[in-house]
N, C-alpha and C positions, 0 to 999 in steps of 0.2 A: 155334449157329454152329459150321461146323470152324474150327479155327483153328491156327494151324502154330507152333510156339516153339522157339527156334534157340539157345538157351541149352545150355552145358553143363549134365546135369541135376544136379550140385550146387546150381548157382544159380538152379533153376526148379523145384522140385521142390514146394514151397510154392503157385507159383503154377498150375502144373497141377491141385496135389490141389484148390485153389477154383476154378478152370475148371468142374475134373468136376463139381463138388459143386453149379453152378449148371445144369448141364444141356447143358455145351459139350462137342462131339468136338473132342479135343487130339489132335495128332499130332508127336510132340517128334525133332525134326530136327535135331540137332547140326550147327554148322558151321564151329566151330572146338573145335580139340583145347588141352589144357593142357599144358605143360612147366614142368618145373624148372629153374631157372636155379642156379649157383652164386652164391654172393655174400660177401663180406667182413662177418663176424659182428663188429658193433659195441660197445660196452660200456655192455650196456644200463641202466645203474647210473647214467648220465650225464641218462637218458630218465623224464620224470614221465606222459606219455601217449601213446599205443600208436595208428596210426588203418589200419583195415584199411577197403579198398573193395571186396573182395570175398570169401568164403569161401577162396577158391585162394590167395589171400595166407597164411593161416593153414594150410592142408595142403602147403602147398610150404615152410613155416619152422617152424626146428628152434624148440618153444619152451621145452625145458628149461630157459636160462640166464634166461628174463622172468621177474620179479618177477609175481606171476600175482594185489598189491594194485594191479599198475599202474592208473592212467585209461585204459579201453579205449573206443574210439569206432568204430563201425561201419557200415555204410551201410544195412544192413538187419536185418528179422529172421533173417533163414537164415544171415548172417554174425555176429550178437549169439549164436546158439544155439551156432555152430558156434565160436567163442570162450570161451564157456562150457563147452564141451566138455574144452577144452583147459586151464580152470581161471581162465582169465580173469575173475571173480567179479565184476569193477566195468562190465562191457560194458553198452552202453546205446547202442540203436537210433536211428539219426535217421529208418525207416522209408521206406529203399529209394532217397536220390534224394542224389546227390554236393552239391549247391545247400543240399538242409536239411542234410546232415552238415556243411558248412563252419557253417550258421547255428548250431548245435546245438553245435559246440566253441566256438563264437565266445560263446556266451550265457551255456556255463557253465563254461568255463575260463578262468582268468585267466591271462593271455600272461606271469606274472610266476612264475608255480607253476615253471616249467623247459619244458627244450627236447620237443619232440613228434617220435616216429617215424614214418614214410607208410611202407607195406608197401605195392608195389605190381605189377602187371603190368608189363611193357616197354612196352604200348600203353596209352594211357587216353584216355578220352575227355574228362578236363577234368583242368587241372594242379592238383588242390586245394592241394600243398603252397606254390605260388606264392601264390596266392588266398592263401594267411595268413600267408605271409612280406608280401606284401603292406601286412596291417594288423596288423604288427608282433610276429608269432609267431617262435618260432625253432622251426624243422623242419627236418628230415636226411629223405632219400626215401632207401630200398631197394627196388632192384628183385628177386623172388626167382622169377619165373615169366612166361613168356610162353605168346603163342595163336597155333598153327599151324592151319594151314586141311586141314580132312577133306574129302578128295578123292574120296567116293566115298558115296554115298544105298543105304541098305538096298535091296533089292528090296522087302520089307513095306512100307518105307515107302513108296517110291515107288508103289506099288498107291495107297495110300490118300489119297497126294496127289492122282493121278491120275484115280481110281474116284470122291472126294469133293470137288465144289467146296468149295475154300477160301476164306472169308469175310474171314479175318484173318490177319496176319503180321506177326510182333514181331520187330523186329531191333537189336542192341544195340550195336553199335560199325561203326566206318567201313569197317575189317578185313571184321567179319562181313559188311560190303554187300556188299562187292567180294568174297569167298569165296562168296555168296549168287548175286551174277551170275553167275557162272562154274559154279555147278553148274545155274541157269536153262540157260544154254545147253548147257551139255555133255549135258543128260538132256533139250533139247526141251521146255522146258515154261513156252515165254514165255506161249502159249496155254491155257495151263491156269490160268496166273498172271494173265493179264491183269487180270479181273474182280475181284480181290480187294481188299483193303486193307490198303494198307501201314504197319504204325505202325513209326516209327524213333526215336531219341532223342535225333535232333539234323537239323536241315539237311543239314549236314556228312557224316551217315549218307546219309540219302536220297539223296544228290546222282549215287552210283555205279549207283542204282537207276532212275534216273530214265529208263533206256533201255523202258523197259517201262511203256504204258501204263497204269495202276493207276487202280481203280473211284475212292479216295483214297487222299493221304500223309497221315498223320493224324503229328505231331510230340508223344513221351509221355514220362511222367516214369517211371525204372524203378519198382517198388513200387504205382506204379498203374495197371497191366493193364486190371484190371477196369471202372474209373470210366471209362475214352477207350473202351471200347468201346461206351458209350452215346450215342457220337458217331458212328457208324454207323449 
């Protein structure tokens, strides 16, 4: 299969090197860019677990002043690695999908240990810190980074969008759709897209996409790329 991934390649880089490895042409197409936001550094001393949902949470925050025994929860592997990195030594994956990371603090944190950090983007696609205030967590959300939309498709790439029917297309937030449309038409290439199939990772996602006939919308959990493409 070609298959197109719209991920910045911090947070795909993982899932390309097992693309390749099964015999797929990948062609990684950024559609949104990352920024740093400023933000009001907390007193993390207050904080017994740490919950990051993305990698970019962690390179856009300063993490000298964290306790690096904190409880770290993470949403994937390339974010547990990339926490580790940083010294975080207690990080532990719920393996890619916002849904299992709430289940996965919920099973082995007891809501009584102390209050929980949410490191997050400006945009997200599901409010997990609500979800556990909810069933009785206590959680502070910092926002330290936001996603601008890349206004502009390599020439290389665009060859090979264009040159290779594409089979498949990941796209991970509401943002990216609507960034996603918008370079569709600016580069002509509802017709190239047509045939393809679209995996998104929410309703919500698909909805801005839906101007464009597509072979299917296939609805994915992030983390598992691999397994919905056998629904094609």
């Amino acid at each position: 299969m070609h298959i197109l991934v719209t991920r910045p390649i911090e947070d795909c880089l993982k899932l390309i090197e097992g693309l390749k490895i099964l015999g797929h042409q990948v062609t990684h197409c950024p559609i949104i860019k990352i920024k740093r936001l400023s933000y009001k550094e907390p007193n993390y001393k207050n904080y017994n677990g740490i919950i990051f949902t993305s990698s970019n949470a962690i390179d856009c925050l300063d993490t000298k002043k964290i306790p690096k025994n904190i409880s770290c929860f993470c949403v994937g592997d390339t974010t547990e690695k990339k926490a580790k990195s940083k010294g975080f030594y207690q990080a532990i994956s719920a393996g890619g999908n916002v849904n299992t990371l709430i289940e996965l603090i919920m099973r082995i944190y007891d809501k009584k240990s102390g209050k929980l950090l949410y490191i997050s983007s400006e945009f997200i696609s599901k409010e997990l810190d609500k979800d556990l205030l909810a069933h009785g967590y206590l959680v502070d959300r910092i926002i330290n980074y936001t996603s601008l939309p890349v206004e502009e498709i390599s020439e290389n790439t665009l060859s090979l969008i264009k040159e290779n029917n594409l089979d498949a297309i990941f796209v991970y937030s509401e943002k990216s759709a609507i960034n996603l449309k918008n370079l569709i038409i600016k580069y002509s290439l509802v017709d190239v897209m047509m045939d393809s199939n679209l995996f998104c990772i929410s309703k919500k996602t698909s909805k801005a996409l839906e101007f464009l006939k597509w072979k299917k919308i296939i609805i994915f959990n992030p983390g598992e790329e691999i397994f919905y493409l056998n629904k094609v």
